[in-house]
C-alpha positions in Angstrom: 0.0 0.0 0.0 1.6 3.7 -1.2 1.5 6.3 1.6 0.0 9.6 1.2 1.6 11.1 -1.2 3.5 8.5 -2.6 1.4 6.7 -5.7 2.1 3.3 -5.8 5.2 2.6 -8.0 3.9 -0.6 -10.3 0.6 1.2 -11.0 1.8 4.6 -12.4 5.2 3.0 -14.5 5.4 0.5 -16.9 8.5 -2.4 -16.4 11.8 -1.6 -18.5 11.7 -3.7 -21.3 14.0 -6.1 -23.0 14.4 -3.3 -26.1 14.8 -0.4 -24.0 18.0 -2.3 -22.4 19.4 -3.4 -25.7 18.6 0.0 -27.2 20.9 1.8 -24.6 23.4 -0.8 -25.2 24.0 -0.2 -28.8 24.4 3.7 -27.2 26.4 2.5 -24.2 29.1 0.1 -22.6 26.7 -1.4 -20.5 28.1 -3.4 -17.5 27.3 -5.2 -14.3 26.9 -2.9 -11.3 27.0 -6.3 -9.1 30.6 -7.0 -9.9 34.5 -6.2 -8.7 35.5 -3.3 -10.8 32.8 -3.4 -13.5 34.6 -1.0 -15.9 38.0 -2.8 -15.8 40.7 -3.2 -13.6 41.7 -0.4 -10.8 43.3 0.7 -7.6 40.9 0.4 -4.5 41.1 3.3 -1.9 42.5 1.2 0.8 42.6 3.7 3.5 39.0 4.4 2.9 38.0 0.8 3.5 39.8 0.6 6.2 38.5 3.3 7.5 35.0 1.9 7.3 34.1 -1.1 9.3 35.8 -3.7 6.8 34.3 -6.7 7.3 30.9 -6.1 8.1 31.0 -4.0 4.9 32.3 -6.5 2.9 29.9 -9.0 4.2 26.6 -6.3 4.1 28.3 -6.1 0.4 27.9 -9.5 -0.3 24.9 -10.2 1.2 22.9 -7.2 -1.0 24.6 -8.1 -3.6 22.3 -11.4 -3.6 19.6 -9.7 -2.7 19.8 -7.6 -6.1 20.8 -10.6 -8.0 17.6 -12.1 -6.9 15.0 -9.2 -7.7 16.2 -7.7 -10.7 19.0 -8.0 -13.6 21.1 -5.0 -13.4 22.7 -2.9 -15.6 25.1 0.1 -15.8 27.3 2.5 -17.4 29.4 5.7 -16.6 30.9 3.5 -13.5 34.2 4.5 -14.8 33.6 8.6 -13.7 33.9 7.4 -10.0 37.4 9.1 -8.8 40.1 6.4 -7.6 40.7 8.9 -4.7 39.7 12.3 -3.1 36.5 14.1 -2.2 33.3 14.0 -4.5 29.8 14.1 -4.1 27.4 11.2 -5.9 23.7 12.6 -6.6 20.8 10.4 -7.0 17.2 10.1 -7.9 14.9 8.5 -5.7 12.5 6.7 -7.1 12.0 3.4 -4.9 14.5 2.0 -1.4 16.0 0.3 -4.5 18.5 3.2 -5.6 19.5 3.6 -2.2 21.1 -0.1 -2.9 22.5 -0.1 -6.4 24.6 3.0 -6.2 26.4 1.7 -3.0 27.3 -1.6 -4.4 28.5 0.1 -7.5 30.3 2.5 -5.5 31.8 -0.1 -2.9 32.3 -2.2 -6.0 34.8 0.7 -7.6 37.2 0.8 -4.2 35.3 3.9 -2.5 33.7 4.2 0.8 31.2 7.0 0.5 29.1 8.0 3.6 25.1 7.9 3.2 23.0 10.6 4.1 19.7 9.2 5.4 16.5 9.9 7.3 17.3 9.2 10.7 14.2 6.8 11.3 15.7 4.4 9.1 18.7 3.7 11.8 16.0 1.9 13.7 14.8 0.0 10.9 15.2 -4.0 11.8 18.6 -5.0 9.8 18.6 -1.9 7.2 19.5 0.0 10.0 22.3 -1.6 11.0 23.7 -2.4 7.5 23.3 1.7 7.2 24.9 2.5 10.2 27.7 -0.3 9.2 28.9 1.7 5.8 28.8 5.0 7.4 25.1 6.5 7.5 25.0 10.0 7.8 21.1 10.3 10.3 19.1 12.8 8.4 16.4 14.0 11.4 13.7 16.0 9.5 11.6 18.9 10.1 14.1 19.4 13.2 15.3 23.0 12.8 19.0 21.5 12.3 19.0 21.6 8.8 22.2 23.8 8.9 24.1 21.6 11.6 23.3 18.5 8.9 24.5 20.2 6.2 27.7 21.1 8.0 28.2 17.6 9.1 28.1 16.9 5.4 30.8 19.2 5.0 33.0 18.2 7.4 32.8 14.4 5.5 33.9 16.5 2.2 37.1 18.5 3.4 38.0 15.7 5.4 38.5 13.7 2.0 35.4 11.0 1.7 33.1 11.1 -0.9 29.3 11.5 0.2 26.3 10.2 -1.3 22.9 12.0 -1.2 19.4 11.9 -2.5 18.4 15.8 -3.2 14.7 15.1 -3.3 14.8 14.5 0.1 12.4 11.6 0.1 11.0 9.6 -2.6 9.4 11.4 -5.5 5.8 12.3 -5.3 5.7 12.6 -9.0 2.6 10.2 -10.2 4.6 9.3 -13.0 8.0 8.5 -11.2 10.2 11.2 -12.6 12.5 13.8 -10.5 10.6 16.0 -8.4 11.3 19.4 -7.2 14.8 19.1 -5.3 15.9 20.3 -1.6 19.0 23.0 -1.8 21.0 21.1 0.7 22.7 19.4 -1.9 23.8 22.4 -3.9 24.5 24.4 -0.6 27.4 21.2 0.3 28.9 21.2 -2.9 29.6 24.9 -3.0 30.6 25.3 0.7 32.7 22.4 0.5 34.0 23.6 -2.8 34.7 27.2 -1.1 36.5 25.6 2.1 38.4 23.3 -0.3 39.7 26.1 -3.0 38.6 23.6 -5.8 35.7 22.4 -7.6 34.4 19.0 -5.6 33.1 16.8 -7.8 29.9 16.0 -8.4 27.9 13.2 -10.0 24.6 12.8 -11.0 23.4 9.5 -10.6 20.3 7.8 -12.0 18.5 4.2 -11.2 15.3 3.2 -13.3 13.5 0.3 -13.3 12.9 -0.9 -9.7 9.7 0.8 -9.3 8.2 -2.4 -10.9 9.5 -5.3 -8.9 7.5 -6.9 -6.8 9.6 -7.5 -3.7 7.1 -10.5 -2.8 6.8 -12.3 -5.7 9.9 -11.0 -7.8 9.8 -13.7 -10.7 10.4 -12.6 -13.4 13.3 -10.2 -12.8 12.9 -6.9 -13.9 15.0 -4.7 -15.5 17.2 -1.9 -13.6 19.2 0.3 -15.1 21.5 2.8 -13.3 24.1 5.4 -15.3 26.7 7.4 -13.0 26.6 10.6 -14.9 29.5 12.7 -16.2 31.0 15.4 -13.4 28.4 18.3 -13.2 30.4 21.4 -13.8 29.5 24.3 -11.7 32.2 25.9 -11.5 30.5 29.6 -12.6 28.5 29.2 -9.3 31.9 29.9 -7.7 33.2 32.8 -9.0 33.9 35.4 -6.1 33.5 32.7 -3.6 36.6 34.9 -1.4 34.0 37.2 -0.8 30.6 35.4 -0.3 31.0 35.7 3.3 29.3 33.2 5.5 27.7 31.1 3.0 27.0 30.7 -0.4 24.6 33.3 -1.8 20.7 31.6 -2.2 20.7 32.3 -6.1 24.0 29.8 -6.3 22.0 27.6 -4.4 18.9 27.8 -6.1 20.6 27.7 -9.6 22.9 24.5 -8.6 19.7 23.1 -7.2 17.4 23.2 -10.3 20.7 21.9 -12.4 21.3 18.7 -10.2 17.1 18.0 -11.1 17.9 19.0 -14.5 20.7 16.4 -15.2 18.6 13.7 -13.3 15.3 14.4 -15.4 17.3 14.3 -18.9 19.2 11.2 -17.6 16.2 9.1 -16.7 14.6 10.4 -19.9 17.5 8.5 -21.8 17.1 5.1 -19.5 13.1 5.4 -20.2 13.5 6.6 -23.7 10.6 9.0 -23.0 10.2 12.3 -22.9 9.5 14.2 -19.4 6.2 15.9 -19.0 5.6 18.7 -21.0 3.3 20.1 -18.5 6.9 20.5 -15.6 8.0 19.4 -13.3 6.1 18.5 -10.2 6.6 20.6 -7.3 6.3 18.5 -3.6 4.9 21.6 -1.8 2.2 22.2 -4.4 1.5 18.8 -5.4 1.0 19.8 -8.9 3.0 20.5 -11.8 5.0 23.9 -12.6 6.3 24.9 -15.4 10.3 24.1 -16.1 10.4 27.9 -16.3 10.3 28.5 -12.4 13.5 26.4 -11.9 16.4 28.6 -14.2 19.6 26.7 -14.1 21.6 29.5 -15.0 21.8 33.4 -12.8 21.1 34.8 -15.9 17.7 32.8 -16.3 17.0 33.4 -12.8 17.1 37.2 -13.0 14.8 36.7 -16.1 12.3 35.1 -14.1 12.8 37.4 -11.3 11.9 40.2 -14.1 8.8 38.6 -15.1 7.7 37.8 -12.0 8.2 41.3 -10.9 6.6 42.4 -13.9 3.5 40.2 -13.9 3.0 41.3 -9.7 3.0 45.1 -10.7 0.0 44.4 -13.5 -2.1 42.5 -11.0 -1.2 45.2 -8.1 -2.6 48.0 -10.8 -5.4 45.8 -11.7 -6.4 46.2 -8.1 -5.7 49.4 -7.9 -8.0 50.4 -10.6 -10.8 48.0 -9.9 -10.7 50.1 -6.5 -10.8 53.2 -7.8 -14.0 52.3 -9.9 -16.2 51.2 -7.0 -18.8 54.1 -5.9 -16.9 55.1 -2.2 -19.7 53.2 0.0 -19.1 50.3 -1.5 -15.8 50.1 -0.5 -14.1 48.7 3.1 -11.8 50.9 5.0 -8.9 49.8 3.2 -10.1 49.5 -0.1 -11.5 46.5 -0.6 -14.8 45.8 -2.5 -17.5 45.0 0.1 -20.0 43.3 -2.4 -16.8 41.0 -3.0 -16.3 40.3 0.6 -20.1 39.5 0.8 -20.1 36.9 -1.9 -17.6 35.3 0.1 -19.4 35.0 2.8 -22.6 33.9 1.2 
C-alpha cells in the first residue's frame, strides 16, 4: 500500500523492457553494477575501507549483492567517472528503497567508501538499520530545525577527503509518473561550501537508477530490468566565482541555480534510460502537489534574474489591476482599506 503522497510505484510506471536495455546498449558500454571493478581493472582506496568497518561492509556487500541478484537484472554505465581517490559528491534520484542499494554496491564495487546521508528513522529499521549505520550513514532527522548543523556535518565528510552520497529530493518522489521532483537546496549548498573551504571544484555526479519501481519485492519472478548510469562530473564551476568574498555562505541564487541543475541532469538522464520524454506540463513541485512549469526552476543566474523580471513584472499588473478595480467602485461600496464589500459578501454567502 503507497503512503499519502506516494502513488504506488507498479501502477503509475510500466516495467523496463528487454528493447529499452538493448537499445541503450548499442548507445552504451553497458556493465554489471553487481561485480568487482565493472569498468575494468583499478586501484581500490584502501585507507578508505579501512577506515569503514571492513568486514561487516564486505559481508553487508555481499549479502545485497544477492539480494539484487535475486529481484532484478542490473545494468550500468558511466561507472568509470567514479574518482580512484579524493573528495566527491554522488547525486541520486529517488524513485523506490532500491537506488538507495545499487549505487552503493557500485560504489563499494569501484574501491570507494562513501558516507550515506539518510532519514534518521531508518537507523532503527530491523537489519537496514544496521547495514546503514555499518557503511557509514550519515542520520538525516527532519523537520528538526537542524537543517544547517546536517549540512555542516556533510561538509565536514567533504574536506576531510570522503566522498558523500545524497538523495536531493529528500524523500521519494511524489511525481505520479515517477520522474524527478522538485529538489531540496541542501545538496547544492554542500557542494559549493565544500567547494569554497576546499579552493577547488568537488566533484559532483549525477546519478540515476530506473526500473525498480516495478519489482514486486514478494513475488519477484520474473526479474525486472534496472538500469543505473553514473553521470559525467556536473560542472559548476560559474556558481563559484567570487566565492573569497561570499562571506558566510554561499549566496541563495547559487543555491537555487545548482539546485534546479542537479534536477535537471537527473530528469534528462532518466529520460534517456526510459526513452521517453519528461512531461511537457513541468515538473512537479512537492509543496504544491501539482506540476510547474520548467520555467520556475532557471539553471543559470542569468535565467534566474529573467524570471525574477517577469515575475516582478506580472506582480506590478495585477497590483494596478487592483488598484484600478478600486478606484471604480462608488466610495460606500468600499471597506476601510479599499477592498470591495459586495466581494467580501459573496464570500461570505
Amino acid at each position: 500500500m503507497a503512503s499519502k503522497g506516494k502513488p504506488s510505484p507498479r501502477s503509475s510506471v510500466t516495467p523496463l523492457s528487454r528493447e529499452q536495455v538493448e537499445r541503450l546498449g548499442r548507445e552504451h558500454h553497458l556493465v554489471n553494477p553487481c561485480t568487482k571493478h565493472p569498468c575494468g581493472p583499478r586501484k581500490d582506496n584502501d585507507a578508505e575501507i579501512q577506515a569503514q568497518n571492513p568486514r561487516q561492509t564486505a559481508m553487508l556487500r555481499d549479502l545485497v549483492k544477492c539480494d539484487l541478484r535475486s529481484h532484478s537484472r542490473n545494468y550500468s554505465w558511466g561507472l568509470e567517472n567514479v574518482p580512484e581517490t579524493g573528495p566527491f559528491i554522488t547525486a541520486c534520484t529517488h524513485i523506490t528503497l532500491y537506488d538507495v542499494f545499487i549505487p552503493m554496491i557500485g560504489l563499494f564495487d569501484q574501491g570507494r567508501r562513501p558516507r550515506f546521508m539518510a532519514k534518521a528513522e531508518m537507523a532503527h529499521w530491523p537489519i537496514v538499520g544496521w547495514g546503514l549505520k555499518t557503511v557509514g550513514m550519515q542520520p538525516v532527522k527532519r523537520h528538526s530545525g537542524q537543517a544547517r548543523a546536517i549540512e555542516e556535518e556533510s561538509i565536514s565528510i567533504i574536506t576531510s577527503g570522503r566522498p558523500l552520497t545524497v538523495w536531493p529530493e529528500g524523500t521519494l518522489t511524489r511525481d505520479p509518473k515517477k520522474w524527478p521532483m522538485t529538489c531540496k537546496n541542501g545538496a547544492a549548498y554542500i557542494a559549493l561550501e565544500s567547494s569554497r573551504r576546499l579552493g577547488y571544484q568537488v566533484p559532483l555526479f549525477p546519478c540515476v537508477t530506473w526500473g525498480a519501481a516495478s519489482i514486486n519485492h514478494l513475488l519477484p519472478w520474473p526479474r525486472k530490468n534496472v538500469v543505473m548510469h553514473y553521470g559525467d562530473r556536473l560542472d559548476y564551476a560559474d556558481l563559484l566565482e567570487g566565492s573569497e568574498n561570499w562571506g558566510e555562505e554561499p549566496p541563495s541564487v547559487n543555491v537555487e541555480v545548482l539546485t534546479n541543475r542537479i534536477r535537471a541532469v537527473l530528469e534528462r538522464d532518466e529520460a534517456e534510460i526510459r526513452g521517453e520524454e519528461p512531461p511537457a506540463e513541468g515538473v512537479w513541485d512537492y509543496r504544491l502537489m501539482q506540476r510547474v512549469p520548467r520555467e520556475y526552476f532557471p539553471t543559470t543566474l542569468e535565467g534566474v534574474a529573467r524570471r525574477d523580471e517577469l515575475e516582478a513584472r506580472l506582480r506590478s499588473t495585477e497590483d494596478d489591476g487592483r488598484d484600478a478595480g478600486r478606484a471604480a467602485a462608488p466610495a460606500g461600496d468600499r471597506t476601510h482599506d479599499g477592498r470591495d464589500k459586495t466581494r467580501d459578501k459573496t464570500k461570505e454567502r
